[in-house]
C-alpha positions in Angstrom: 0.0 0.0 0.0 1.7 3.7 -1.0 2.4 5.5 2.1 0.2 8.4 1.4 -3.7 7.8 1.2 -6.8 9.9 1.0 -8.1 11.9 4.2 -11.6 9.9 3.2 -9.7 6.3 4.2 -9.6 7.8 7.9 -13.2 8.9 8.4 -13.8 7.0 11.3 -17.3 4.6 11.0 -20.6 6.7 12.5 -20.8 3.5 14.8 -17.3 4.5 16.2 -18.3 5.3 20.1 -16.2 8.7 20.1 -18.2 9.7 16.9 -21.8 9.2 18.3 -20.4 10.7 21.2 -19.7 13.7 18.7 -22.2 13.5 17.3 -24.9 13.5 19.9 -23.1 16.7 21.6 -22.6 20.6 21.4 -19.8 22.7 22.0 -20.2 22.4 25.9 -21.3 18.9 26.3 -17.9 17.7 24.2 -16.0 20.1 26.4 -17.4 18.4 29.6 -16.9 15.2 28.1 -13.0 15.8 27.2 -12.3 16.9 30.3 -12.7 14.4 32.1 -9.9 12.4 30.1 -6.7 12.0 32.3 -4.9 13.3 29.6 -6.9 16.1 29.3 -6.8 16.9 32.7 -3.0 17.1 33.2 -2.5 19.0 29.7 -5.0 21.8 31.4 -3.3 21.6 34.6 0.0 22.3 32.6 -1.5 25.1 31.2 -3.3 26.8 34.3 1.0 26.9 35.3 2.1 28.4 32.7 -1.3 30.8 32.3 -0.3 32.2 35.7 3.4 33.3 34.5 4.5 36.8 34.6 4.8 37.2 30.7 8.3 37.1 29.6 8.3 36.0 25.7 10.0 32.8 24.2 14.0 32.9 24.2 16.8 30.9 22.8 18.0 30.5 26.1 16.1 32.2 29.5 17.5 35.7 28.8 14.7 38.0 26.8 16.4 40.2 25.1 13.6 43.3 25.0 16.2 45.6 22.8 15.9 43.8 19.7 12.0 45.6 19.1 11.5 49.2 18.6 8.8 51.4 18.7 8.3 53.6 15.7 8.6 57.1 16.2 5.5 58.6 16.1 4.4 59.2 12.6 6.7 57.0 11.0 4.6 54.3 8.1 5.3 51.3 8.6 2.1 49.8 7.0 -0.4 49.2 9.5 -4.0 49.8 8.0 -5.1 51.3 11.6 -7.5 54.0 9.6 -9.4 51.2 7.9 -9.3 49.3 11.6 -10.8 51.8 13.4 -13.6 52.3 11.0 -14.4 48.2 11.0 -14.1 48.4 14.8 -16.7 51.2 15.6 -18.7 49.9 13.2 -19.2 46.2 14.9 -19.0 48.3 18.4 -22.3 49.7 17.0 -24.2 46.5 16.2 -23.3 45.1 19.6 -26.0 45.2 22.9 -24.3 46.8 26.0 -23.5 43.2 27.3 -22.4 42.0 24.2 -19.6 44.8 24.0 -19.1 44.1 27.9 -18.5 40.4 26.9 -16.4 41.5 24.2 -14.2 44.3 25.3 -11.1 44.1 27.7 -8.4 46.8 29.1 -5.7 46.3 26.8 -3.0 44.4 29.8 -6.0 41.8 29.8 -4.5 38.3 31.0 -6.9 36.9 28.9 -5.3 37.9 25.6 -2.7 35.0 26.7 -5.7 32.4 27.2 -6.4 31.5 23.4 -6.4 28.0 22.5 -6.0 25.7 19.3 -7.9 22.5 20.4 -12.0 22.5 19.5 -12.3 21.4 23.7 -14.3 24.9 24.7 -12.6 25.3 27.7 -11.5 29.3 27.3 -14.4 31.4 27.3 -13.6 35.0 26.5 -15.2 37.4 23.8 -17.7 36.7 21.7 -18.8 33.4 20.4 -19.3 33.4 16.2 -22.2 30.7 16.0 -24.1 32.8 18.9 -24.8 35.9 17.9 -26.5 37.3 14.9 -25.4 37.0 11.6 -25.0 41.1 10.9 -22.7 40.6 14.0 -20.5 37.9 12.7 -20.6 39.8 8.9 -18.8 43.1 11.2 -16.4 40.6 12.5 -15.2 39.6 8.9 -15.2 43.5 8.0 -12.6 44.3 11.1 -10.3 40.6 10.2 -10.7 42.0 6.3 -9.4 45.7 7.6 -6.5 44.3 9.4 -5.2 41.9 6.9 -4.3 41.2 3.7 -6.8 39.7 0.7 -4.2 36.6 1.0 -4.5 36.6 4.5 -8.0 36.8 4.8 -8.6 33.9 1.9 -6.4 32.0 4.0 -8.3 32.9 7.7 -11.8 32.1 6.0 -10.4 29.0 5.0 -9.6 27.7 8.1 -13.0 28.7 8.9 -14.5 26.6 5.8 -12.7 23.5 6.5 -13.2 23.2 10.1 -17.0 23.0 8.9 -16.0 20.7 6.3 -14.4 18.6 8.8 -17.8 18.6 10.8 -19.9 17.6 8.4 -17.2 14.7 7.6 -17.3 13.4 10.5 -21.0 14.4 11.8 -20.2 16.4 14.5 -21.2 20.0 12.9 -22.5 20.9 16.4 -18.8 21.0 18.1 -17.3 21.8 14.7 -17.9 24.3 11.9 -17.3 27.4 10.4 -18.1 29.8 13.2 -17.4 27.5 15.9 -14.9 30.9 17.1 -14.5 33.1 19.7 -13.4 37.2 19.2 -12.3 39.9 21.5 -11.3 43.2 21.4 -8.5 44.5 23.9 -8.2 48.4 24.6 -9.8 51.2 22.4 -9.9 51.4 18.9 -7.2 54.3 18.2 -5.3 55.5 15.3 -2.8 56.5 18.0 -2.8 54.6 20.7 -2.4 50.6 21.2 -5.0 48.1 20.8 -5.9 44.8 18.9 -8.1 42.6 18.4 -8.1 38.3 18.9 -9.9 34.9 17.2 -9.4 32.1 18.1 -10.9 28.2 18.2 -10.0 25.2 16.5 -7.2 25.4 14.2 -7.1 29.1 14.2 -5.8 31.9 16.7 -5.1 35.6 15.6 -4.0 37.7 17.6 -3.5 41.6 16.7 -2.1 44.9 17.7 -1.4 48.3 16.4 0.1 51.4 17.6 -0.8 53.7 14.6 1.2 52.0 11.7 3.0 50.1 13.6 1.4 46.2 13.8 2.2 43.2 15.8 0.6 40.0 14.6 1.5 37.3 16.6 1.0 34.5 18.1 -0.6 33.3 15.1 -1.7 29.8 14.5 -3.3 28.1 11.3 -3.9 24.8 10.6 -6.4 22.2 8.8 -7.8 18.7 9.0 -7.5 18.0 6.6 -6.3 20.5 4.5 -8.3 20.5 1.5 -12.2 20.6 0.3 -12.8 18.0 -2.0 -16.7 18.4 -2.4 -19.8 20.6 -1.6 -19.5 24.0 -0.8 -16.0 25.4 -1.1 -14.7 22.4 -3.1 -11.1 23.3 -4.3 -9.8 25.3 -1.3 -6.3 24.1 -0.3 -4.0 25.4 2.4 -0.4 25.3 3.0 0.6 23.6 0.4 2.9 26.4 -0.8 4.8 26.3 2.3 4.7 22.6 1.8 6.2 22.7 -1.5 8.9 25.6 -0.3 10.5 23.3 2.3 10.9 20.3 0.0 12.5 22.4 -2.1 15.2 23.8 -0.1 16.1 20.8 1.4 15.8 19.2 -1.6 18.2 22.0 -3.0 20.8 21.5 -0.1 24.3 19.6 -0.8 24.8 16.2 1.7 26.7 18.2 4.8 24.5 21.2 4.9 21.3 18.6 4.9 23.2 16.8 7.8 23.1 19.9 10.1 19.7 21.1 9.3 17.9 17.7 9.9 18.1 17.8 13.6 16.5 14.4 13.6 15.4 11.9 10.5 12.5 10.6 13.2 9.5 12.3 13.4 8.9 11.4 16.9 11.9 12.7 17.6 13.1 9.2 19.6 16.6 10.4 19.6 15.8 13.9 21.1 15.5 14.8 24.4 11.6 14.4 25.9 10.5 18.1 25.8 11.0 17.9 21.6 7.9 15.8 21.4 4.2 16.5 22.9 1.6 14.0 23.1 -1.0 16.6 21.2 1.6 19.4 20.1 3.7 16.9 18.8 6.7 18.5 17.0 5.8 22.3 17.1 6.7 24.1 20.5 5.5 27.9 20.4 1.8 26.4 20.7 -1.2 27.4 23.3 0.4 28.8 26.9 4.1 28.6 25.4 4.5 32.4 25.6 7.7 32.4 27.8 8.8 29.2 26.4 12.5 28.7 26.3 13.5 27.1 22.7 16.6 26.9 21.8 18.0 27.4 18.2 18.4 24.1 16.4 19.8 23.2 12.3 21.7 25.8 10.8 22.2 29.4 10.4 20.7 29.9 6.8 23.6 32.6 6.4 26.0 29.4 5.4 23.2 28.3 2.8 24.2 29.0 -0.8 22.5 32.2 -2.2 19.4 31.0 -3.6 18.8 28.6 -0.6 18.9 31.9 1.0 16.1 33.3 -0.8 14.4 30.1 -0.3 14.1 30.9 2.8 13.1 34.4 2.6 10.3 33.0 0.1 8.6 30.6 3.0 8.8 33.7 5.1 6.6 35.6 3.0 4.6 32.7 2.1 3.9 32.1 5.9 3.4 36.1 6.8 1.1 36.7 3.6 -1.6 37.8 6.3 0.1 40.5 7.0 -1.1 43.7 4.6 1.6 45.1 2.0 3.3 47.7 3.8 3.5 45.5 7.4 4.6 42.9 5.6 7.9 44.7 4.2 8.5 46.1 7.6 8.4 42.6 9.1 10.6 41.5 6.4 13.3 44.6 6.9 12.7 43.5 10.7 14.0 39.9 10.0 16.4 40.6 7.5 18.4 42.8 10.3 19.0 39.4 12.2 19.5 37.7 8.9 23.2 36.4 10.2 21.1 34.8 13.8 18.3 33.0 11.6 18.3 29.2 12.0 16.6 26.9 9.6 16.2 23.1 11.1 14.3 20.1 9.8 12.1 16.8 11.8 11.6 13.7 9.5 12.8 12.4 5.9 11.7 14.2 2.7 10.5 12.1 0.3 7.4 12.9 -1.9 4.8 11.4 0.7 6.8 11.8 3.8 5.3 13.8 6.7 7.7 16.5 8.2 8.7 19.2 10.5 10.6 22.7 10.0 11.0 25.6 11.6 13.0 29.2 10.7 13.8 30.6 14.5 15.3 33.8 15.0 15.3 36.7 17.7 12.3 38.6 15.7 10.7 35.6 14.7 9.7 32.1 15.0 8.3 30.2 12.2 7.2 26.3 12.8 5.5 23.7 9.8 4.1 20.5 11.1 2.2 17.4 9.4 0.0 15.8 12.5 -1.5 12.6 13.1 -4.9 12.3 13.1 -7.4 14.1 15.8 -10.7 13.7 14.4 -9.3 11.3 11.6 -7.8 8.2 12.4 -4.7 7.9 11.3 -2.1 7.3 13.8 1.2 8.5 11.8 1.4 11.9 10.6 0.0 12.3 7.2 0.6 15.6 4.7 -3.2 15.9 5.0 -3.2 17.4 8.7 -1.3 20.4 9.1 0.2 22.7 11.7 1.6 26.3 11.3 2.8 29.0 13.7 4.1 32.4 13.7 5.7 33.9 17.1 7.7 37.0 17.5 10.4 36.1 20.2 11.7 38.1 22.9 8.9 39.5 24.0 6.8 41.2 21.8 3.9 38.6 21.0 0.7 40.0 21.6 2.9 43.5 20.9 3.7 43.2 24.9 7.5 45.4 24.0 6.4 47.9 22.2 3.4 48.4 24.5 5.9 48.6 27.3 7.7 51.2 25.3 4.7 53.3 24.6 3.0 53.7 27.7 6.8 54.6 28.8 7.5 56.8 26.2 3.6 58.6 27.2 5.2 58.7 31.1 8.1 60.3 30.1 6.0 63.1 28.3 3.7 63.5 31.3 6.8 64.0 33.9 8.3 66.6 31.9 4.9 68.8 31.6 
């Protein structure tokens, strides 16, 4: 039998217990049932730990080195659309009941901005819920995640969206899983000056976003699919990540024998020959998941400044493959941003690379974080890693997800100003 098979041969049967289980619940009646798995229970408990940190941001190595993001001086472009945010934001502000903006409105420092979750288990229950409020609601939702990101970017979020209702209908449990099956907030004041953003998140996809006038911070970010295509019905044809797919099998298809040999960290894709925290039960290979926001992970593979030239640029084209959410202009300033700690980027590999193979990569540096992953099955049932379940993740290291530095900065920068009047 050829390694790679269909999504459809892992639809589990309907007389599988967990899917009448599914199927025969809503969102909070599969929460309560999940929860009460002992693996469930501990992976909560784990988080409840780290959800009580002091935030720090992910480092290489314990020390967060804070310097490394600036804030813009004021008036300086660097591509935020904040005008075009602003306007989407009042306008849903509008079509929402005094509780409803109450539900849905927090103090920019919020702890819960740090509470978003990947998993479908309904356990974090913040902002507003997309399949419980009305549909003129949900349509000024879209307009603000339209405002903030590119047409790319927003294909690509609406996607996620689409096949996590694709996936419920698959495998009958539309109730816990479909296309609005997400939670949004809103943290501070809308404000072409001052700081504030907005989050979504739910199953396989967390957004989190914050501007201080053109300036934009758009991580964590977290996108993925199972499985990653729509083969029939509505939306039939929509694919996602395969271009970042492609990109990596390129370049280390591209690279010569000893380079390969230092980026491949490990050829197993349970990562046997690694040391325990490389692998996660559920998070499997990728480690700047849910609750990892002061994560220390170190730098592995190689610095991509010893790849050959067009390995290089290899690189760079993943990068902007993987930030295409981002609108034009903030997506040159993240790419100026990365490209001044060029010579401290790492590029590392988990897994073989052949045709059907399923694999890991990730592009780390001090301004950014950048992690592929093919999963085993969740809601299908196949126990390896298949190229059909997908994992990606975007975080900005060193203490600026969530825009927590340059925050810091401007509310310091405002103090400064107030002292000397």
């Amino acid at each position: 039998m050829s390694q790679y098979q269909s999504f459809r041969d892992y639809i589990p049967p309907s007389d599988n217990p967990r899917s009448v289980q599914l199927a025969n619940s809503d969102t909070y009646q599969w929460a309560a049932h999940r929860c009460t798995d002992p693996f469930m229970i501990g992976w909560m408990q784990e988080w409840k730990v780290l959800y009580d940190e002091p935030y720090q941001g992910i480092s290489s190595n314990g020390e967060v080195n804070q310097e490394v993001h600036q804030l813009a001086d004021k008036g300086t472009d660097l591509g935020a659309p904040v005008m075009e945010m602003c306007i989407a934001a009042k306008h849903l502000l509008s079509k929402l009941s005094k509780s409803d903006r109450e539900r849905m409105s927090y103090p920019i420092d919020a702890p819960e901005w740090r509470s978003w979750s990947n998993p479908e288990i309904y356990v974090f229950r913040h902002g507003l819920r997309l399949e419980e409020v009305k549909t003129e609601i949900v349509q000024a939702i879209y307009g603000l995640l339209r405002a903030s990101l590119s047409p790319s970017g927003y294909e690509k979020v609406r996607g996620c969206m689409k096949i996590n209702g694709f996936l419920g209908k698959a495998v009958r449990g539309e109730n816990v899983l479909n296309e609005l099956s997400y939670n949004f907030a809103i943290f501070g004041t809308p404000s072409i000056k001052g700081p504030w953003g907005w989050q979504l998140y739910g199953h396989h996809l967390c957004l989190n976003c914050m501007v201080i006038g053109k300036q934009m911070v758009f991580t964590p970010i977290f996108m993925g699919a199972e499985p990653n295509i729509i083969d029939e019905g509505p939306g039939k044809g929509t694919e996602l990540f395969v271009q970042q797919e492609k990109a990596g099998l390129r370049l280390i298809f591209s690279m010569d024998e000893a380079t390969r040999a230092v980026v491949q960290v490990s050829a197993d894709i349970y990562c046997a020959n690694l040391p325990t925290w490389r692998y996660h039960r559920a998070d499997q290979r990728h480690l700047g998941g849910a609750f990892q926001d002061n994560r220390i992970i170190p730098y592995e593979g190689c610095l991509v400044s010893h790849f050959q030239a067009w390995e290089q640029q290899q690189v760079r084209n993943i990068l902007e493959l993987s930030l295409d959410y981002l609108p034009e202009g903030a997506l040159q300033a993240r790419m100026s941003e990365i490209d001044e700690y060029w010579n401290e980027t790492y590029f590392s590999w988990i897994g073989q690379f052949g045709e059907h193979d399923a694999f890991y990569y990730s592009i780390h540096s001090p301004v950014i974080l950048f992690e592929f992953d093919h999963h085993s099955g969740v809601f299908l049932s196949n126990k390896e890693p298949r190229k059909f379940h997908i994992h990606t993740l975007v975080r900005t290291p060193n203490g600026n997800d969530y825009g927590k530095e340059l925050i810091r900065q401007y509310e310091g920068r405002n103090n400064d100003c107030e002292d000397r009047a």
